[in-house]
Chimera marker file (.cmm) of the C-alpha trace (Angstrom):
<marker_set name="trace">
<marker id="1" x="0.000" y="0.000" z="0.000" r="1" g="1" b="0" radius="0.5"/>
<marker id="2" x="2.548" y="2.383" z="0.871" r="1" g="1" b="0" radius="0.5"/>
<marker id="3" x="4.483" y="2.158" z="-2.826" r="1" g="1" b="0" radius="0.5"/>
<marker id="4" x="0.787" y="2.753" z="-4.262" r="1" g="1" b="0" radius="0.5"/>
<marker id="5" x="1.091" y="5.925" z="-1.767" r="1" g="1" b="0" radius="0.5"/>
<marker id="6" x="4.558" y="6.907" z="-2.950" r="1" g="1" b="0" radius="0.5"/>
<marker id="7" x="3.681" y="6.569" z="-6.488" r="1" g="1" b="0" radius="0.5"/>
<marker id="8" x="0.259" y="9.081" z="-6.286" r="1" g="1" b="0" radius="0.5"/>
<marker id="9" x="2.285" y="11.464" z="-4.404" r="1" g="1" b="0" radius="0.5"/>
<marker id="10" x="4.592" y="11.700" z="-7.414" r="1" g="1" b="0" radius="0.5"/>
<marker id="11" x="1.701" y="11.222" z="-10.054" r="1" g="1" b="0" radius="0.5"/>
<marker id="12" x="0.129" y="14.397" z="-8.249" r="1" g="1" b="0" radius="0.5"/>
<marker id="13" x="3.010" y="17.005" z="-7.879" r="1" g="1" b="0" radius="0.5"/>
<marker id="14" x="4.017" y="16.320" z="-11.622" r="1" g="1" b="0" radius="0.5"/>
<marker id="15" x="0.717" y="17.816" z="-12.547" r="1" g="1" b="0" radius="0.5"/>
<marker id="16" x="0.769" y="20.526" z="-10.195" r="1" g="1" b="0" radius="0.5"/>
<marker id="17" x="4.934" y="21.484" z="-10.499" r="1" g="1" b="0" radius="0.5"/>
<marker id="18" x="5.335" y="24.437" z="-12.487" r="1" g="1" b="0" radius="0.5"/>
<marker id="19" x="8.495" y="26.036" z="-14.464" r="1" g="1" b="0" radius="0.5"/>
<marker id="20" x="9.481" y="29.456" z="-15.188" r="1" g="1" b="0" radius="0.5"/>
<marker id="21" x="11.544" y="28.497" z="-18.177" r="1" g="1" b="0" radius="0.5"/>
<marker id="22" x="9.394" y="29.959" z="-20.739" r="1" g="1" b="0" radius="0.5"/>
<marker id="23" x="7.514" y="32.729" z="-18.814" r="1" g="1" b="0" radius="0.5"/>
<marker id="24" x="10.447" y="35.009" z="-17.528" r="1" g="1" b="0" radius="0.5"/>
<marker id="25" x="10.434" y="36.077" z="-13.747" r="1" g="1" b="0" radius="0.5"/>
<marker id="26" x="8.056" y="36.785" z="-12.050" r="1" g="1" b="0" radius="0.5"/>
<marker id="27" x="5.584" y="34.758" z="-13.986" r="1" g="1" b="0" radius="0.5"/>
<marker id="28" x="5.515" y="30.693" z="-13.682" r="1" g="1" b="0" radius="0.5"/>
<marker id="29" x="4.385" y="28.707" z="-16.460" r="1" g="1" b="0" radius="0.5"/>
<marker id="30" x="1.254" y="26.193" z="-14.964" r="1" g="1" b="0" radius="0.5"/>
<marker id="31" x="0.204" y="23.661" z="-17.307" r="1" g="1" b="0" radius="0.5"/>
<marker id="32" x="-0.491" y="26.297" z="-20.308" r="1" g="1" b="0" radius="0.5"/>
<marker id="33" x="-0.641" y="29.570" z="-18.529" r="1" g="1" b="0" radius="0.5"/>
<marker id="34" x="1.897" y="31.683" z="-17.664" r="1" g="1" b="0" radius="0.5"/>
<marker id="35" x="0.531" y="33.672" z="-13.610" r="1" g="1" b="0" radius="0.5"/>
<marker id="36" x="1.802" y="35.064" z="-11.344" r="1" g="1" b="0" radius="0.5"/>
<marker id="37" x="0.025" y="34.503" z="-7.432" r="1" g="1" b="0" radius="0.5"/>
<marker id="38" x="-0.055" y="37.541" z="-5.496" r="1" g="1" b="0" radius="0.5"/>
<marker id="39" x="-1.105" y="35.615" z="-1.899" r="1" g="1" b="0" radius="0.5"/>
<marker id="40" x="0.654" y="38.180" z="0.302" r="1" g="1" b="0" radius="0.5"/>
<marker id="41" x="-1.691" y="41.369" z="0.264" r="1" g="1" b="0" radius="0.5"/>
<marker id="42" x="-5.381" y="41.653" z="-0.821" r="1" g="1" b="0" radius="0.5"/>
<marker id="43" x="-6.591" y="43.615" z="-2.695" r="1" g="1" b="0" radius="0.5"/>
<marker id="44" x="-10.408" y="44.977" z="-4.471" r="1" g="1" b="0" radius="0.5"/>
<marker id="45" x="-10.539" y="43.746" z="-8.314" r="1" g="1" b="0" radius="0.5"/>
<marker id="46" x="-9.542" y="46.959" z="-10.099" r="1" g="1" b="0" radius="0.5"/>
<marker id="47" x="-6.910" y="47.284" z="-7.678" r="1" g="1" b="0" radius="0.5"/>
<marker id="48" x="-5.488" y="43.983" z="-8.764" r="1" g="1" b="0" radius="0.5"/>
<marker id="49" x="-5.971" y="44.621" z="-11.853" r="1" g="1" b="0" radius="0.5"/>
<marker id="50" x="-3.962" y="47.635" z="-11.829" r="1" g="1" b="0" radius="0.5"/>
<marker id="51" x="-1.267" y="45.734" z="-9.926" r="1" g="1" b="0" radius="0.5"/>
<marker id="52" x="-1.006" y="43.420" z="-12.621" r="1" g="1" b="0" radius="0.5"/>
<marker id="53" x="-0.584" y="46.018" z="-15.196" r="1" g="1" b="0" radius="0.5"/>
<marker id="54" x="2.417" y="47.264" z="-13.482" r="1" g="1" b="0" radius="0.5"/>
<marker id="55" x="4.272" y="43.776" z="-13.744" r="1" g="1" b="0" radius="0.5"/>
<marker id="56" x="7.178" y="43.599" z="-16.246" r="1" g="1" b="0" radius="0.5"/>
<marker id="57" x="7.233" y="40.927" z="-18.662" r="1" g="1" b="0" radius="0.5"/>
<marker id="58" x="8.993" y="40.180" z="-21.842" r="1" g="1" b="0" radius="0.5"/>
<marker id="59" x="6.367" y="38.146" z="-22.908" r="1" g="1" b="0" radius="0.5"/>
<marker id="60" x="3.841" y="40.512" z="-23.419" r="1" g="1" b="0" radius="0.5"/>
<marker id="61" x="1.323" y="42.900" z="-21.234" r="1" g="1" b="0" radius="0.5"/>
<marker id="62" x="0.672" y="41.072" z="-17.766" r="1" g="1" b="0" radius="0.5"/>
<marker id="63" x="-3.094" y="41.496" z="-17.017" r="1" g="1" b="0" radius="0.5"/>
<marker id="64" x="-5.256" y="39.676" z="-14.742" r="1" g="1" b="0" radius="0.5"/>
<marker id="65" x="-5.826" y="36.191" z="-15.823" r="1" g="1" b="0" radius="0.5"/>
<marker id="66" x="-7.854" y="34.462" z="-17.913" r="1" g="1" b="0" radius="0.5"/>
<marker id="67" x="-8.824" y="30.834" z="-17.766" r="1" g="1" b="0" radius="0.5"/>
<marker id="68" x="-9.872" y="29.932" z="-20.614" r="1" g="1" b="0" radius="0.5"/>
<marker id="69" x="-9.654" y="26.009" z="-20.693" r="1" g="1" b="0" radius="0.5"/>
<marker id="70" x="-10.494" y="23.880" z="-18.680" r="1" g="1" b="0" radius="0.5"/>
<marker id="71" x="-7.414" y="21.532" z="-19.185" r="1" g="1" b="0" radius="0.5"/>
<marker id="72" x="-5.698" y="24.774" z="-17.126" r="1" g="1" b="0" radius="0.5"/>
<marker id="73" x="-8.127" y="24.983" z="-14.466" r="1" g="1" b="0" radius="0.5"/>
<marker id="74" x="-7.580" y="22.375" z="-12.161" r="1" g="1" b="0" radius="0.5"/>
<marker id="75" x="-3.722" y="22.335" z="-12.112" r="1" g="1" b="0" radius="0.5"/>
<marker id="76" x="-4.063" y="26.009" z="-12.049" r="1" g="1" b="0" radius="0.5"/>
<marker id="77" x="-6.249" y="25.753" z="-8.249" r="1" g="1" b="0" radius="0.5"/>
<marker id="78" x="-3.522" y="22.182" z="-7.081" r="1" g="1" b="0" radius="0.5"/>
<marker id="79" x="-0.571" y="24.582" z="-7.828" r="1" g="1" b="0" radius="0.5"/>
<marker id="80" x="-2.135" y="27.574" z="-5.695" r="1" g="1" b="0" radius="0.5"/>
<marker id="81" x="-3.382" y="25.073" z="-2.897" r="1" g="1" b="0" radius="0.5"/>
<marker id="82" x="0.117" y="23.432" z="-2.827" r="1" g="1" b="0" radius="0.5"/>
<marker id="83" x="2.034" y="26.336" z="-2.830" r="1" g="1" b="0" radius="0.5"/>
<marker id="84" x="0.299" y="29.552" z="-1.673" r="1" g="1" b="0" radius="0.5"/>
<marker id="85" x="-3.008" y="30.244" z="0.714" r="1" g="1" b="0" radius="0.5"/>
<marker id="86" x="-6.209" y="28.422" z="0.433" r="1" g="1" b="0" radius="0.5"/>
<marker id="87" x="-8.244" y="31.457" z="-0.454" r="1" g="1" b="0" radius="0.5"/>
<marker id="88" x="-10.469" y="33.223" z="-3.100" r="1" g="1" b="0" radius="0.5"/>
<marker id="89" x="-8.202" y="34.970" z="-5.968" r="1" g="1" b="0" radius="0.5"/>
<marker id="90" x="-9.671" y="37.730" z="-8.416" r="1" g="1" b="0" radius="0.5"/>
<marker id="91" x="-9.600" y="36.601" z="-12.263" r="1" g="1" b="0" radius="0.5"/>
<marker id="92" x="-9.739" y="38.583" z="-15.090" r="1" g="1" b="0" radius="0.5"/>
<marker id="93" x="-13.429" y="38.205" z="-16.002" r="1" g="1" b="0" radius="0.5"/>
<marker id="94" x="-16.379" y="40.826" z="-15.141" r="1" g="1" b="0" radius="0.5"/>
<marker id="95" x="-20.321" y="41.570" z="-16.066" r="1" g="1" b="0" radius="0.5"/>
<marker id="96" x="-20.292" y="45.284" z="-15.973" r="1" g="1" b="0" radius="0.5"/>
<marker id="97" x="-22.024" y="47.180" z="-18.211" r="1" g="1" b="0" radius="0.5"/>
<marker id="98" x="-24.102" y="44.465" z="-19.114" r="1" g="1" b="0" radius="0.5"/>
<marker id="99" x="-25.499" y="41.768" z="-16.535" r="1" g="1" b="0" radius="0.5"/>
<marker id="100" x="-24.873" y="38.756" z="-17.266" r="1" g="1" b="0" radius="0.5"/>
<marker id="101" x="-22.860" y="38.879" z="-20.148" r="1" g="1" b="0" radius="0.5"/>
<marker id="102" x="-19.585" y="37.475" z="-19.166" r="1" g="1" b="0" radius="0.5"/>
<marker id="103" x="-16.507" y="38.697" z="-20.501" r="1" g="1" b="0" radius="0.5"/>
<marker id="104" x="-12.380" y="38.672" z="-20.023" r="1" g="1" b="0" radius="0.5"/>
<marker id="105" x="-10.333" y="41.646" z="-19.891" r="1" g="1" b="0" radius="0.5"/>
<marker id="106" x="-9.281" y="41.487" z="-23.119" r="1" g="1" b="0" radius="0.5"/>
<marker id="107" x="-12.890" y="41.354" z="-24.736" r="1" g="1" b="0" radius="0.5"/>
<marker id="108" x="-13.662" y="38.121" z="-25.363" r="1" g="1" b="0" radius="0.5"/>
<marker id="109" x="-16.771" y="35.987" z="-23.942" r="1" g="1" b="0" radius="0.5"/>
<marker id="110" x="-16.200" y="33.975" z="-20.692" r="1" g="1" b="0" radius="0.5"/>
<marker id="111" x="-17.033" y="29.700" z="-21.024" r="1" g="1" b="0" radius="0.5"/>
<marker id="112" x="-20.064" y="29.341" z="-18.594" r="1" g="1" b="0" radius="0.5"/>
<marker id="113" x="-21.588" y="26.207" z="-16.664" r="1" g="1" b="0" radius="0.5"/>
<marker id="114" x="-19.581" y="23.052" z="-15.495" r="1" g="1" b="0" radius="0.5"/>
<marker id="115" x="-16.476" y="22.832" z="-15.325" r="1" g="1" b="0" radius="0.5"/>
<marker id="116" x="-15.532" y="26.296" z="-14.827" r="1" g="1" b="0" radius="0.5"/>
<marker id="117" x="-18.499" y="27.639" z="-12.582" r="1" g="1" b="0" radius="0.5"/>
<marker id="118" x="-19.415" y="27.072" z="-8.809" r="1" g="1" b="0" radius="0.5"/>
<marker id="119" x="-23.259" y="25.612" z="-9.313" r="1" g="1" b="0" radius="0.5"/>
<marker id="120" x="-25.977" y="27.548" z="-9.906" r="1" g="1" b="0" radius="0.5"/>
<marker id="121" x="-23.424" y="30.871" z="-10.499" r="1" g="1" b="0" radius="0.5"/>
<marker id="122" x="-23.139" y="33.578" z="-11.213" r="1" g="1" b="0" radius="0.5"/>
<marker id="123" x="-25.837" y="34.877" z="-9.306" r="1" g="1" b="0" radius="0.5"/>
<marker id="124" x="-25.165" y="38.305" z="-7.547" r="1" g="1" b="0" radius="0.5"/>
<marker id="125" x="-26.881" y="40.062" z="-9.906" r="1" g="1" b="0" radius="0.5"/>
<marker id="126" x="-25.828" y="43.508" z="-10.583" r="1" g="1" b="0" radius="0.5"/>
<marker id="127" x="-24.172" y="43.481" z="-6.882" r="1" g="1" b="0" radius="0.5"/>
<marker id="128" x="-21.510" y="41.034" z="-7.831" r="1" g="1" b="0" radius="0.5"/>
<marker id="129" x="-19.790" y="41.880" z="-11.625" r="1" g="1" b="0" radius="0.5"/>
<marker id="130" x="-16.320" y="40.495" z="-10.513" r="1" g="1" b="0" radius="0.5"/>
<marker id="131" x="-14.935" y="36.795" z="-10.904" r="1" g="1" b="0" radius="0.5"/>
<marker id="132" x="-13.043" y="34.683" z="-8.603" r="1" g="1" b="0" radius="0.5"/>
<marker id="133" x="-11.753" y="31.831" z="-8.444" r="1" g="1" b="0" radius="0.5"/>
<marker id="134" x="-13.359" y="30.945" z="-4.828" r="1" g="1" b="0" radius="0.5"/>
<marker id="135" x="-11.648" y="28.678" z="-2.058" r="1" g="1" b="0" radius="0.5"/>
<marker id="136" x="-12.225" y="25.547" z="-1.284" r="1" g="1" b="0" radius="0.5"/>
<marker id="137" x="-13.113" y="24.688" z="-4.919" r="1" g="1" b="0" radius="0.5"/>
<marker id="138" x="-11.570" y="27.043" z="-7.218" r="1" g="1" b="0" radius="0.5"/>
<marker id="139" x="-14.357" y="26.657" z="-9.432" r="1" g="1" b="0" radius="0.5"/>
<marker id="140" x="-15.769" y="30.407" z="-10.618" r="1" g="1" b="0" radius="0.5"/>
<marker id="141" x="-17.296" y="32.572" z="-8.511" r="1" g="1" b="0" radius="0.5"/>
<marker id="142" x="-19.361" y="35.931" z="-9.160" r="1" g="1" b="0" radius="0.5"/>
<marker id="143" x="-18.720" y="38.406" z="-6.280" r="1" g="1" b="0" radius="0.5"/>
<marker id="144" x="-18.350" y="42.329" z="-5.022" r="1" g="1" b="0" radius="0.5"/>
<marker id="145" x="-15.722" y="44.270" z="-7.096" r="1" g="1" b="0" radius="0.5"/>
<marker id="146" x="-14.821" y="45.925" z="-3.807" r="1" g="1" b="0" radius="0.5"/>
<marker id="147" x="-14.353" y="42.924" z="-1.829" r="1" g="1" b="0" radius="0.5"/>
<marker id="148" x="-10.141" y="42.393" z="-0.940" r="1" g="1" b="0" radius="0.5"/>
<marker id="149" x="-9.130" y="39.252" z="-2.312" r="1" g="1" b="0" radius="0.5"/>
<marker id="150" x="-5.705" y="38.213" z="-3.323" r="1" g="1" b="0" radius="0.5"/>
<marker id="151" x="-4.668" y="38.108" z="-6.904" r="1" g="1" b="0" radius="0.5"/>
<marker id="152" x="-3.927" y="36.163" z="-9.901" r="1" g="1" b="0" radius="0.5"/>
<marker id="153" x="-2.058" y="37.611" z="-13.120" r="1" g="1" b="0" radius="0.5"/>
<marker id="154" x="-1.070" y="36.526" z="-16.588" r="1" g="1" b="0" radius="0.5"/>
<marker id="155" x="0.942" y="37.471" z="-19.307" r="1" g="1" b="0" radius="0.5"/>
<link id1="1" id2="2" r="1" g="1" b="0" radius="0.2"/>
<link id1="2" id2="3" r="1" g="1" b="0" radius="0.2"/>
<link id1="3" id2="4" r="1" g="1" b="0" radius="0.2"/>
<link id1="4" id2="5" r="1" g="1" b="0" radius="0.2"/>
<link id1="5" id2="6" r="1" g="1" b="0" radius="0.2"/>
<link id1="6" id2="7" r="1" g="1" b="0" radius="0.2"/>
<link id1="7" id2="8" r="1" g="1" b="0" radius="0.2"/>
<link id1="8" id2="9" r="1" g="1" b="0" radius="0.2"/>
<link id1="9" id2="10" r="1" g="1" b="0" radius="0.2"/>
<link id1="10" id2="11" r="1" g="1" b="0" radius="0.2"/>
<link id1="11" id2="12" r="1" g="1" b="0" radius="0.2"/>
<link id1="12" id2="13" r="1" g="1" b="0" radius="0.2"/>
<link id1="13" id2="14" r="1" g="1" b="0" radius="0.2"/>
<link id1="14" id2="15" r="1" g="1" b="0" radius="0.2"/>
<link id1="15" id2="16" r="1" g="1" b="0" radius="0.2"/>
<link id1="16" id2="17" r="1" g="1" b="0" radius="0.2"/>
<link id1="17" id2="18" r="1" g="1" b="0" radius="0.2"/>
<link id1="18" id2="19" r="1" g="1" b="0" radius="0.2"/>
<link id1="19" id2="20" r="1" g="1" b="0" radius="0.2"/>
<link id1="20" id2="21" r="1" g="1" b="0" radius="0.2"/>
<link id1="21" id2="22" r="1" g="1" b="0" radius="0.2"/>
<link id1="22" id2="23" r="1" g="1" b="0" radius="0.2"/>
<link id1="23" id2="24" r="1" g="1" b="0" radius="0.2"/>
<link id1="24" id2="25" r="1" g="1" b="0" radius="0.2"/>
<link id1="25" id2="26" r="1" g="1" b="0" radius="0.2"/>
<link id1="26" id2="27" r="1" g="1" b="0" radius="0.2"/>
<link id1="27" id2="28" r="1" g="1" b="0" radius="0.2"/>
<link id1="28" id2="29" r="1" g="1" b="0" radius="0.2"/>
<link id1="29" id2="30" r="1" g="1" b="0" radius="0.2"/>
<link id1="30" id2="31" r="1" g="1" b="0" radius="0.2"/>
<link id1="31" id2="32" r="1" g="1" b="0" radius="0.2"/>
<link id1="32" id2="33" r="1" g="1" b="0" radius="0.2"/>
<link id1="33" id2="34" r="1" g="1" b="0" radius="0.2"/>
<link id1="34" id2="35" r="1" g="1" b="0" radius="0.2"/>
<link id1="35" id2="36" r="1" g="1" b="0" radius="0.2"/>
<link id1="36" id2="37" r="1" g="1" b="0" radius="0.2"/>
<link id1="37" id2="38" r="1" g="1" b="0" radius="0.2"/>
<link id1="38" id2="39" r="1" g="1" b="0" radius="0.2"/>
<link id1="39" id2="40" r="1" g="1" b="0" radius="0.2"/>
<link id1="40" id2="41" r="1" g="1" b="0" radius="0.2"/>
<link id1="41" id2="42" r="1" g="1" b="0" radius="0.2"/>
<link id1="42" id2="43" r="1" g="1" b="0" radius="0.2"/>
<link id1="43" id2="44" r="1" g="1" b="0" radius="0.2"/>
<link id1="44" id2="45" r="1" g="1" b="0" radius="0.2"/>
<link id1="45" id2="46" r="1" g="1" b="0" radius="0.2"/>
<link id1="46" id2="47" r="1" g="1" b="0" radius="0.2"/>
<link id1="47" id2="48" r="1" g="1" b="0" radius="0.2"/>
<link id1="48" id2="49" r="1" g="1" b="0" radius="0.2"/>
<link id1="49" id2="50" r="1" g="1" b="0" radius="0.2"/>
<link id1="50" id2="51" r="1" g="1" b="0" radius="0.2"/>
<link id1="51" id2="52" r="1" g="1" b="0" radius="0.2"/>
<link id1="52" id2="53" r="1" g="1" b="0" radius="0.2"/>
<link id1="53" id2="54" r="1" g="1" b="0" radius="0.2"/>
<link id1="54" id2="55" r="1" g="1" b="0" radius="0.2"/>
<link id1="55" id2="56" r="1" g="1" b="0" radius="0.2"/>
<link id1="56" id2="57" r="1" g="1" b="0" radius="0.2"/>
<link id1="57" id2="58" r="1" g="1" b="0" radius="0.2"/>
<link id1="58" id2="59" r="1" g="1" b="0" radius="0.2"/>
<link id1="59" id2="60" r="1" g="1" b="0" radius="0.2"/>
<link id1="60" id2="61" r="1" g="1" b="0" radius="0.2"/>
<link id1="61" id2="62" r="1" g="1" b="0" radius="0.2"/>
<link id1="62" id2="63" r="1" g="1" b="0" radius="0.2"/>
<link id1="63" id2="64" r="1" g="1" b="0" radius="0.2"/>
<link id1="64" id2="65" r="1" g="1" b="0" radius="0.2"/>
<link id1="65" id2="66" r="1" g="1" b="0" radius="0.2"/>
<link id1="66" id2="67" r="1" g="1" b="0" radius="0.2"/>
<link id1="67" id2="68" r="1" g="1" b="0" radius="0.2"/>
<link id1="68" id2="69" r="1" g="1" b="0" radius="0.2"/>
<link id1="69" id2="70" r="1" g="1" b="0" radius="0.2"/>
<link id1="70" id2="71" r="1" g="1" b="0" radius="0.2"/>
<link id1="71" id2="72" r="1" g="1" b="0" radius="0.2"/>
<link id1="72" id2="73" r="1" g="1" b="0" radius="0.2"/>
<link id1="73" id2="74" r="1" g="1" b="0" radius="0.2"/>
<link id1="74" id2="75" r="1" g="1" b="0" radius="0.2"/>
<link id1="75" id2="76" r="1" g="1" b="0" radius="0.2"/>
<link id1="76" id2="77" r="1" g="1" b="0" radius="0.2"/>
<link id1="77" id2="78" r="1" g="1" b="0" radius="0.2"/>
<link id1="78" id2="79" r="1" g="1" b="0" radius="0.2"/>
<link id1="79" id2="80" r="1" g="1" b="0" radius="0.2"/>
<link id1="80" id2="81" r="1" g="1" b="0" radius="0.2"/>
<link id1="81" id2="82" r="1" g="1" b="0" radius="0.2"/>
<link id1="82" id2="83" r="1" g="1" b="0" radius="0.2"/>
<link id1="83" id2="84" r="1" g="1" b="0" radius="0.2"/>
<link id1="84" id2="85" r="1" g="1" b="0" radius="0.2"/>
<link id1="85" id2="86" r="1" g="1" b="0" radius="0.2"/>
<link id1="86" id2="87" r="1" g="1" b="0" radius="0.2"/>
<link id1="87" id2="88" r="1" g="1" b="0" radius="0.2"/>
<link id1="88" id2="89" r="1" g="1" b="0" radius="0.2"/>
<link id1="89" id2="90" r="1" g="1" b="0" radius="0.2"/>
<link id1="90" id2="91" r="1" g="1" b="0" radius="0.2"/>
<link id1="91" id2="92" r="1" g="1" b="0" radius="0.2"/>
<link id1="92" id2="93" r="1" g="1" b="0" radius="0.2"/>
<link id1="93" id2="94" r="1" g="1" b="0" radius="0.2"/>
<link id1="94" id2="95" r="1" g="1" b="0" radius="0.2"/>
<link id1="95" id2="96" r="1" g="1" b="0" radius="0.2"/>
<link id1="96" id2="97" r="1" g="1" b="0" radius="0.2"/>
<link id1="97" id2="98" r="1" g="1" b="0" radius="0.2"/>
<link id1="98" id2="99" r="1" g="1" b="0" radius="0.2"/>
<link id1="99" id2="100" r="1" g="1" b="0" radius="0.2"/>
<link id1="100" id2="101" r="1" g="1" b="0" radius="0.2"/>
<link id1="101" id2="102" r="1" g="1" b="0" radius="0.2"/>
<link id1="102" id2="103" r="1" g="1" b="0" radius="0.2"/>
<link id1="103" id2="104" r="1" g="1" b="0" radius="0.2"/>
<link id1="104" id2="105" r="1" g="1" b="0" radius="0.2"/>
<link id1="105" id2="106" r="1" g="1" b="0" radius="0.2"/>
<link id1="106" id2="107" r="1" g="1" b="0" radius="0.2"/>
<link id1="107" id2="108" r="1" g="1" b="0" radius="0.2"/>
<link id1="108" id2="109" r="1" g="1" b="0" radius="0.2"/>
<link id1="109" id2="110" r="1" g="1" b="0" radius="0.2"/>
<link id1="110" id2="111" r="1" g="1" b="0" radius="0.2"/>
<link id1="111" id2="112" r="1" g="1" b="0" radius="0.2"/>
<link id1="112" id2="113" r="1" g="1" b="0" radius="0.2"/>
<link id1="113" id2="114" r="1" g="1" b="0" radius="0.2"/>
<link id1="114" id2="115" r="1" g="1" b="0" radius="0.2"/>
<link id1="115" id2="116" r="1" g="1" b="0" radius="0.2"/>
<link id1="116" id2="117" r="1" g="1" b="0" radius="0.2"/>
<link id1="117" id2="118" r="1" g="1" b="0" radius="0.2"/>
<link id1="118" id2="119" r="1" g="1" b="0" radius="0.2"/>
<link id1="119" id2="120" r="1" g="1" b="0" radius="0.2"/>
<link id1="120" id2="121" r="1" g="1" b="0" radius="0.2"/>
<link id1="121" id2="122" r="1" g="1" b="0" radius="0.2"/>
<link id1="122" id2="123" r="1" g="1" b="0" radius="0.2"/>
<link id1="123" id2="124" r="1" g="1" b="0" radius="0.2"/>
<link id1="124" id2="125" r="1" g="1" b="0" radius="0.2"/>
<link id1="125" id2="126" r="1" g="1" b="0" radius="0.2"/>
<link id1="126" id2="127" r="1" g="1" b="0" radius="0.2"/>
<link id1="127" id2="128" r="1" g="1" b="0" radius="0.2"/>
<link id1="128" id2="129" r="1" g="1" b="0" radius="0.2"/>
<link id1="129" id2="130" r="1" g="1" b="0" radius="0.2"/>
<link id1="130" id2="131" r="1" g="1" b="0" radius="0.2"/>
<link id1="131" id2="132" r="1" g="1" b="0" radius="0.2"/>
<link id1="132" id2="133" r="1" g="1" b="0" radius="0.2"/>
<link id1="133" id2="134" r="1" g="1" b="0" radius="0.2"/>
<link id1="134" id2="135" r="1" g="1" b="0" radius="0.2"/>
<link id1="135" id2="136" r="1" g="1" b="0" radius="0.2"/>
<link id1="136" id2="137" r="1" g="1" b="0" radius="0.2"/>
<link id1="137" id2="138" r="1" g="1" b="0" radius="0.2"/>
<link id1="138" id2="139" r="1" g="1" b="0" radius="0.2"/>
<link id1="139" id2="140" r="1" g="1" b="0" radius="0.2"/>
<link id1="140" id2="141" r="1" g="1" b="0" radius="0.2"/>
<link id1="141" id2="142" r="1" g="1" b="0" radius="0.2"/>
<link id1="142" id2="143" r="1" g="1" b="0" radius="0.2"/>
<link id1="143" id2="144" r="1" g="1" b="0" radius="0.2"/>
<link id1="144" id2="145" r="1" g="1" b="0" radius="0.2"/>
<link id1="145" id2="146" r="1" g="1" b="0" radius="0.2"/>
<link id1="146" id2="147" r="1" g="1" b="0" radius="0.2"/>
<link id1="147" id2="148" r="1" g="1" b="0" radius="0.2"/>
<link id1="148" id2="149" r="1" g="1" b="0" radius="0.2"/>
<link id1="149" id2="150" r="1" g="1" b="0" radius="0.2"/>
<link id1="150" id2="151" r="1" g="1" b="0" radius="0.2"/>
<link id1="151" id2="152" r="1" g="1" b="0" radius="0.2"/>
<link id1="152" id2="153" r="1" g="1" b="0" radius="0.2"/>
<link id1="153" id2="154" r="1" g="1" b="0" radius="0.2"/>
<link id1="154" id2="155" r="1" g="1" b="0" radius="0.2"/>
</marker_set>
């Protein structure tokens, strides 16, 4: 039993190491993506967004990020819970302007429904235009724009 043990234990943190190789510091690349986990200060969405505007990167304009397959979003959450506080972390997806109408930062539509959403969200309404990706789960989340939450970024 305990080589069966062993073996998941390795089987597990091969899908959840991550490399900087190709993402240049600070970013590290997880499965597809290239983020950067701010888990040290919280902050309200635009604010985090604005932080990770101010990130340098040689690979292009950091921003905050954008999961956009589902292949990325699990070993996206078992990298943050192995290495970084179990908590909720702002993404770069909002509904402002027009409720329910789900869209990244950089203008494209948001995937909605299973896998990537918590069930039965969004629904804050026009209270909660902001999306996380919420703790324990780190499925999708809809919530307040104002709300302090720690931070992931992409490039």
């Amino acid at each position: 039993m305990a080589h069966w043990q062993g073996l998941l234990t390795i089987v597990v943190l091969s899908f959840v190491s991550a490399s900087d190789a190709s993402c240049g510091d600070p970013f590290m690349q997880v499965g597809t993506l290239c983020i950067y986990v701010n888990s040290r200060e919280k902050m309200t969405w635009h604010e985090g967004r604005d932080y990770c505007r101010s990130l340098q990167s040689t690979e292009g304009q950091p921003d905050l990020a954008m999961v956009t397959s589902c292949h990325d979003l699990n070993p996206l959450w078992e990298y943050i819970v192995f290495n970084h506080v179990l908590d909720d972390y702002w993404l770069g997806g909002f509904d402002v302007g027009l409720e329910g109408s789900w869209h990244w930062v950089d203008g494209s539509l948001m995937p909605m429904g299973i896998p990537f959403w918590s069930t039965n969200s969004p629904t804050g309404g026009s209270r909660e235009n902001c999306l996380l990706m919420s703790s324990p789960s780190g499925y999708f989340d809809d919530y307040t724009c104002t709300s302090k939450e720690y931070v992931l970024c992409s490039v």
